[in-house]
GUZA-954989 format. One line per field, with one value per atom (N, C-alpha, C, CB): residue number from 1; residue in one letter; x, y, z; atom name. Coordinates in steps of 0.05 Angstrom, whole numbers, plus 5000, padded with zeros to 4 digits. Glycine has a CB too. Layout:
BEGIN
num: [NUM	...]
residu: [a	...]
x: [X	...]
y: [Y	...]
z: [Z	...]
atome: [CA	...]
END
This chain:
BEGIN
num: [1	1	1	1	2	2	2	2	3	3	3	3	4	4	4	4	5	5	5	5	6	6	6	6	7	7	7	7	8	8	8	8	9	9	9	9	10	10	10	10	11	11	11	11	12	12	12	12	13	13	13	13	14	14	14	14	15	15	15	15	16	16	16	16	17	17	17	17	18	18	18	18	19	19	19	19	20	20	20	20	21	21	21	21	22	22	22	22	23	23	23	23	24	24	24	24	25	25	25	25	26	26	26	26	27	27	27	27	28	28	28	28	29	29	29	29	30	30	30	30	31	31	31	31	32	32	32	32	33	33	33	33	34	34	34	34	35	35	35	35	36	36	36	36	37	37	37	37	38	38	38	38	39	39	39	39	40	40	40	40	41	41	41	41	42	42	42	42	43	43	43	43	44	44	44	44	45	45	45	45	46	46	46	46	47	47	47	47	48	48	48	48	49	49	49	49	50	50	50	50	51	51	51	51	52	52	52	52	53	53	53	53	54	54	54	54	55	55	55	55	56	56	56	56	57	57	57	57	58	58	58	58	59	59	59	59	60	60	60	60	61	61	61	61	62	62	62	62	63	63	63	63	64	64	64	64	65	65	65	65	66	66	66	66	67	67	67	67	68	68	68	68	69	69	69	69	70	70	70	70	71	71	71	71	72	72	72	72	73	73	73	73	74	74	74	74	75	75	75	75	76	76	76	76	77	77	77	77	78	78	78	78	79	79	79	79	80	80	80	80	81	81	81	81]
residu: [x	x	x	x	x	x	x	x	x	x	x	x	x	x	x	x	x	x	x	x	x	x	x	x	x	x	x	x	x	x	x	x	x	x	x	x	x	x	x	x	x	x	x	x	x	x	x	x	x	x	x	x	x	x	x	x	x	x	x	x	x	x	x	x	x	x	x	x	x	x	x	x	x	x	x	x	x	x	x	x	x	x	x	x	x	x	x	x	x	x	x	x	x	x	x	x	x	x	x	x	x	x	x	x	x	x	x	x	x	x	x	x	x	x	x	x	x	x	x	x	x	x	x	x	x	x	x	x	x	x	x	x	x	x	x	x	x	x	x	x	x	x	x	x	x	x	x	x	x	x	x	x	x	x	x	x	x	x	x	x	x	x	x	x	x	x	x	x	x	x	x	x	x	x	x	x	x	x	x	x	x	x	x	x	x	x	x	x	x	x	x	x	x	x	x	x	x	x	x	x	x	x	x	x	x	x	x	x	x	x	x	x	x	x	x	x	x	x	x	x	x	x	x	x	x	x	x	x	x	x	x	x	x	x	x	x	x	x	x	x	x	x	x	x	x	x	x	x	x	x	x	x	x	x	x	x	x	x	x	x	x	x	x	x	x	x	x	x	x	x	x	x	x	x	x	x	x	x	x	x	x	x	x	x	x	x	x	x	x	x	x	x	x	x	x	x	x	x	x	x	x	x	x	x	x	x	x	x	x	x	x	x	x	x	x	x	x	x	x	x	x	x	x	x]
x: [2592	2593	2589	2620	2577	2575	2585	2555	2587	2594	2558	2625	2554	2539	2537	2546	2518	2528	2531	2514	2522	2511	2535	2486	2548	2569	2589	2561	2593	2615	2620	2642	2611	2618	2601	2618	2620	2620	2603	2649	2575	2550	2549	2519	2535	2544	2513	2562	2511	2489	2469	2495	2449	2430	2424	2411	2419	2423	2396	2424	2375	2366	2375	2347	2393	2405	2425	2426	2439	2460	2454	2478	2423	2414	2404	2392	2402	2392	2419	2377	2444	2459	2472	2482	2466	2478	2447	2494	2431	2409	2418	2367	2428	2427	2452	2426	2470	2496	2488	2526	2472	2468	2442	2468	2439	2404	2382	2403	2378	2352	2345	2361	2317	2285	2286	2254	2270	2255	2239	2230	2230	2205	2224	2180	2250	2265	2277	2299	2292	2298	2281	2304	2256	2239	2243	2214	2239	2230	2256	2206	2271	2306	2301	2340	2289	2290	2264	2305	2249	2220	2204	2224	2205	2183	2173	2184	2146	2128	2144	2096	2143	2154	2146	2142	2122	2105	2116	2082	2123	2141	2166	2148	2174	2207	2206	2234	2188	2180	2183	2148	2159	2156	2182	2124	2191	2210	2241	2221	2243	2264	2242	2267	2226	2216	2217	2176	2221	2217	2244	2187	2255	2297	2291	2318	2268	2265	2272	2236	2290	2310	2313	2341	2325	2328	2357	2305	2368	2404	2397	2424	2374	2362	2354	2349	2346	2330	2355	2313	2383	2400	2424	2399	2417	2433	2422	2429	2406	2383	2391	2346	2382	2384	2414	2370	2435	2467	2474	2487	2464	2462	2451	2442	2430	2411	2422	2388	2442	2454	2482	2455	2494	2517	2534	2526	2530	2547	2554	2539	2573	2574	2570	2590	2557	2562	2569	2534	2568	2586	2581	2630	2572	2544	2565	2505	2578	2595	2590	2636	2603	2597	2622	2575	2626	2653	2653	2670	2665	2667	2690	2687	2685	2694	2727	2680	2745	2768	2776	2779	2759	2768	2764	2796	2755	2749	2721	2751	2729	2703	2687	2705	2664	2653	2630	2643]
y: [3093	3122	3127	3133	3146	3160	3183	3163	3203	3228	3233	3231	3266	3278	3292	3291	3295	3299	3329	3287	3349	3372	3390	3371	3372	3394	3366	3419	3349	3328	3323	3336	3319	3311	3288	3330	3269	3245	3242	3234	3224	3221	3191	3228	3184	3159	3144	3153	3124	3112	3102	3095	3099	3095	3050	3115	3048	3013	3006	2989	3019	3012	3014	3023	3037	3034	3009	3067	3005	2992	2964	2997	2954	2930	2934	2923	2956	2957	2951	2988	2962	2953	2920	2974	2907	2882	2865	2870	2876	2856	2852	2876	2883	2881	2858	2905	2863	2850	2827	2855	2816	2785	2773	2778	2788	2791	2778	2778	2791	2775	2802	2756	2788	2807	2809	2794	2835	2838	2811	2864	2794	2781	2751	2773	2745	2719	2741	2703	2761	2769	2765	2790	2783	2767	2742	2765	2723	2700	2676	2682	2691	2684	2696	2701	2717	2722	2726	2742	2699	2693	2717	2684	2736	2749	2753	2769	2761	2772	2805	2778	2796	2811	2848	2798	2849	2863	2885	2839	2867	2876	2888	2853	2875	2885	2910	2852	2910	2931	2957	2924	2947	2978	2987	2975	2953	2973	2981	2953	2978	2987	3018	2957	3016	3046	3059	3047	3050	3078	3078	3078	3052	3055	3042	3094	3030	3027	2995	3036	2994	2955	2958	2942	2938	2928	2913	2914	2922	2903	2871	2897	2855	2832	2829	2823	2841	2850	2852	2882	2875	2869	2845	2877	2836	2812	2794	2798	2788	2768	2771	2781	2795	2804	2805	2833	2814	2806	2770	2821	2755	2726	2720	2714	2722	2721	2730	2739	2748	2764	2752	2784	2736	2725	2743	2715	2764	2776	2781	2799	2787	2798	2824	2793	2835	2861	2869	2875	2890	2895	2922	2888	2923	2945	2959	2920	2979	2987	3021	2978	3027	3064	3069	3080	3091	3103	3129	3103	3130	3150	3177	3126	3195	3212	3217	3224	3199	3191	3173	3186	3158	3142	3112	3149	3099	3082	3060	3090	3039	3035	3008	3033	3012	2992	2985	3008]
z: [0466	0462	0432	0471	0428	0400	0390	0396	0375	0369	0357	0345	0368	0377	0347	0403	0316	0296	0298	0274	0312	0315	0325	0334	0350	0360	0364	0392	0358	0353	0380	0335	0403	0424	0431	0441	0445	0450	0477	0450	0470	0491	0504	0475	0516	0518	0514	0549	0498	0495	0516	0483	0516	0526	0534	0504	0545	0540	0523	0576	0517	0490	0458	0491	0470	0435	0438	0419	0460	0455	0453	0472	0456	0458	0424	0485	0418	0386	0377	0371	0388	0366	0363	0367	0391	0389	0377	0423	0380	0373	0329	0385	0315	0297	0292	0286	0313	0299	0304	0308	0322	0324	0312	0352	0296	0278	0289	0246	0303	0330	0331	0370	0330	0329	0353	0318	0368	0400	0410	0398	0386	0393	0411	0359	0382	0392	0425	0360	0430	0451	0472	0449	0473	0495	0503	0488	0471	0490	0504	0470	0494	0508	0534	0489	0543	0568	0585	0570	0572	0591	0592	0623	0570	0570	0549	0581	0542	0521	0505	0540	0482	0465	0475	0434	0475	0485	0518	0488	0531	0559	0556	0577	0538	0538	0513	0527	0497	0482	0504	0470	0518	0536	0558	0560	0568	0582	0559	0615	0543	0519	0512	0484	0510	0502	0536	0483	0553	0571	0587	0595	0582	0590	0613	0599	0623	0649	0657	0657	0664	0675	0693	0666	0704	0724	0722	0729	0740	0737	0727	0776	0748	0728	0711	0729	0695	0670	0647	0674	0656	0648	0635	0658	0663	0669	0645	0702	0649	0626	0596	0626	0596	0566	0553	0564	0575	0569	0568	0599	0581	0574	0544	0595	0541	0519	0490	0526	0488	0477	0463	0497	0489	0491	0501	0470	0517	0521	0560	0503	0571	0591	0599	0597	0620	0623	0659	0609	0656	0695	0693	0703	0715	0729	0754	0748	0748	0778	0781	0776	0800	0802	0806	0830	0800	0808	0819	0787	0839	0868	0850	0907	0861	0857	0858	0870	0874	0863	0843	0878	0828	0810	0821	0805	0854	0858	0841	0881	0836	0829	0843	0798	0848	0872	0850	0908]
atome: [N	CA	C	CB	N	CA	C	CB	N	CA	C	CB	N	CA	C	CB	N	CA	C	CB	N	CA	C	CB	N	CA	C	CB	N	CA	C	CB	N	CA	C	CB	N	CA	C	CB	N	CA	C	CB	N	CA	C	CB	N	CA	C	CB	N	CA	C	CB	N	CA	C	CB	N	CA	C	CB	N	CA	C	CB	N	CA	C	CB	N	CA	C	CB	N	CA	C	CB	N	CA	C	CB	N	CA	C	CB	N	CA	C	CB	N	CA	C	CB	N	CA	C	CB	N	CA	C	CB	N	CA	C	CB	N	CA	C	CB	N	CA	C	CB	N	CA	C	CB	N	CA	C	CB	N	CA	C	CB	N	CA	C	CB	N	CA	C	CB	N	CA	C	CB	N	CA	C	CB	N	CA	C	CB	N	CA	C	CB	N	CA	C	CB	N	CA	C	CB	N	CA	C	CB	N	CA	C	CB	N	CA	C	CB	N	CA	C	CB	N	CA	C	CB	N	CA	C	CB	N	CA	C	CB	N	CA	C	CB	N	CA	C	CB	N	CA	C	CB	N	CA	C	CB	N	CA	C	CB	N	CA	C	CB	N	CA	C	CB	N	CA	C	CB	N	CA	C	CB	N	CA	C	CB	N	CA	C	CB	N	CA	C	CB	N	CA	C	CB	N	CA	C	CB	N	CA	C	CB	N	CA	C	CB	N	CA	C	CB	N	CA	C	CB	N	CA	C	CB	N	CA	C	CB	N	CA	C	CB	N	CA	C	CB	N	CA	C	CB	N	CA	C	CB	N	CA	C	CB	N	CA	C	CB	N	CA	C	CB	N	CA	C	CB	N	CA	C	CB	N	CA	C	CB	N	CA	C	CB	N	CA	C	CB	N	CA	C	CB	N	CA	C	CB]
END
């Protein structure tokens, strides 16, 4: 999440920024990312510019990363599946 600088409300990031922000903290270029996750620098370019993943795609790039991540929905009482 971020604060919004305009009207200070809290948005929730996008998973390209949030792959910008762990890529800075773990100082790896797009190009070493790709090729941690078997693809051309070039591919993961476009799908980071159009947001467009795939839970696999995810998955990959949270490995690659060192990190875990967990993909769930939550139902309108608070359940989460």
């Amino acid at each position: 999440m971020y604060n919004d600088k305009e009207g200070g409300d809290t948005m929730p990031m996008t998973v390209a920024e949030k792959l910008a922000v762990i890529m800075k903290r773990r100082k790896m270029t797009m190009g070493e990312l790709a090729g941690a996750t078997g693809q051309s620098r070039q591919n993961l370019s476009n799908k980071v510019s159009r947001g467009n993943f795939t839970e696999k795609d995810i998955e990959k790039l949270a490995t690659a990363l060192g990190c875990t991540v967990e993909i769930c929905f939550t139902m309108e009482n608070g359940e989460e599946i």
